[in-house]
C-alpha positions in Angstrom: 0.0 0.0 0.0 1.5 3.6 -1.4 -2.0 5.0 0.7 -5.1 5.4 1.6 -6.3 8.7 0.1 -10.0 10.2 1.4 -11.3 12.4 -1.5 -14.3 14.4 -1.5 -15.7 13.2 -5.2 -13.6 16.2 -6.6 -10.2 16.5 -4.9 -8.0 14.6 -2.8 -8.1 16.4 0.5 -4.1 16.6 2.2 -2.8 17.9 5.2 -6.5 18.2 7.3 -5.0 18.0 10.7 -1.3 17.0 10.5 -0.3 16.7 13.9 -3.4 14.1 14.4 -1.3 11.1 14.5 -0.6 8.9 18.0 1.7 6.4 17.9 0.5 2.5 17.5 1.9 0.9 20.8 0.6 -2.3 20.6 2.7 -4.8 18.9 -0.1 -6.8 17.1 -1.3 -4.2 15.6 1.5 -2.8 14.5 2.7 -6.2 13.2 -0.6 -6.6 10.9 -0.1 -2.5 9.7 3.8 -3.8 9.0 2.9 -6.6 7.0 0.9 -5.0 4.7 2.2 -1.6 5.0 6.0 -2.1 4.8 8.0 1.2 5.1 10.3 0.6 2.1 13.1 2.4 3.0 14.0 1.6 6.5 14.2 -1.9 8.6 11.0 -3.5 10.3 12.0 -2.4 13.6 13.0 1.0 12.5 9.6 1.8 11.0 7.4 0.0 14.1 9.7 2.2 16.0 9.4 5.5 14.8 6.6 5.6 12.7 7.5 8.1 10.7 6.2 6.5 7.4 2.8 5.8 8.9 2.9 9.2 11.0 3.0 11.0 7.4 0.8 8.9 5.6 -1.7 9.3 8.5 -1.2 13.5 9.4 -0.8 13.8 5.5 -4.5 11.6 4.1 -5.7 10.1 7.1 -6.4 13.1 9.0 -8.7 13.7 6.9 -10.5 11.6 6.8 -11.4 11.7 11.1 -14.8 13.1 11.0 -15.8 9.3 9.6 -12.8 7.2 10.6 -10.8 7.4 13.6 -6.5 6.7 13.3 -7.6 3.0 14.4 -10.8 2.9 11.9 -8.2 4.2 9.1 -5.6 1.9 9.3 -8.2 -1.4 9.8 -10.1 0.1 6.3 -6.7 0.4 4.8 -6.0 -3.9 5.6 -9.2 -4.4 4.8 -9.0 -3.0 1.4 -5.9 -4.8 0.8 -7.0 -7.9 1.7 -9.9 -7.7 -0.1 -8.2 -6.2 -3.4 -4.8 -8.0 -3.7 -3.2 -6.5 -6.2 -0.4 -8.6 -6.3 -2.0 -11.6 -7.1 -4.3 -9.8 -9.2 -1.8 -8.9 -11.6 -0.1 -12.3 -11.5 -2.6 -13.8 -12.5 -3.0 -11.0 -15.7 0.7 -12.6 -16.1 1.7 -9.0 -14.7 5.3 -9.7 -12.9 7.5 -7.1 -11.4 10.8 -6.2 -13.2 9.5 -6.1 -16.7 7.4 -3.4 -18.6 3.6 -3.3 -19.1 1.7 -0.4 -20.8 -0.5 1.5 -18.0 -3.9 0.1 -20.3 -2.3 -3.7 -19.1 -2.4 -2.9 -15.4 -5.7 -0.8 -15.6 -6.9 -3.4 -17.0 -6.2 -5.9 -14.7 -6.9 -3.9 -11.5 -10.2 -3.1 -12.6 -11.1 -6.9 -13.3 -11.6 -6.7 -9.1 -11.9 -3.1 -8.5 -14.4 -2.9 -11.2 -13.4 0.5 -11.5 -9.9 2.0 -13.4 -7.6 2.7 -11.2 -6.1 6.6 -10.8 -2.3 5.8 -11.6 0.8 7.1 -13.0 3.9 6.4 -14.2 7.5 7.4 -12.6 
């Protein structure tokens, strides 16, 4: 997961209340965020630690989002929707495998076979 992105129909709302964010304490929990919200850049115990990746995801898309979903309600709908849309094995089975190139039509494509819905993407 890059994020979980509230959006009002028109825009994706940023930066509601940035300093919203309180640290996940509990190690369950942050195990389950962890394992399907990796912090790419720095070790398992470094992110669970600091938070920092989650902290800015959170202050930075998640804060607003707090008049429906809390910080705990916000993180459980973000598993939730990648359990229930995996990606990954969505685009395996589209024959979709990292390292190698695909248009942006391929992986629309494929995404939308469970999202039913094209996906907002973008290439870097």
């Amino acid at each position: 997961i890059h994020g979980l992105w509230p959006d009002n129909e028109n825009n994706v709302l940023n930066n509601c209340k940035p300093k919203s964010y309180k640290d996940i304490r509990d190690l369950p929990i942050q195990n389950k965020i962890y394992d399907r919200w990796p912090d790419l850049k720095r070790a398992k115990w470094l992110c669970m630690k600091d938070q920092e990746f989650w902290r800015h995801e959170f202050n930075k898309h998640g804060s607003c989002s707090m008049d429906r979903y809390d910080q705990k309600a916000y993180f459980d709908l973000a598993i939730n929707l990648k359990d229930k849309f995996d990606l990954l094995t969505t685009l395996r089975k589209h024959r979709i495998y990292p390292g190698f190139a695909y248009t942006v039509k391929e992986i629309g494509d494929a995404i939308k076979t469970v999202t039913t819905v094209y996906p907002n993407m973008k290439c870097t």
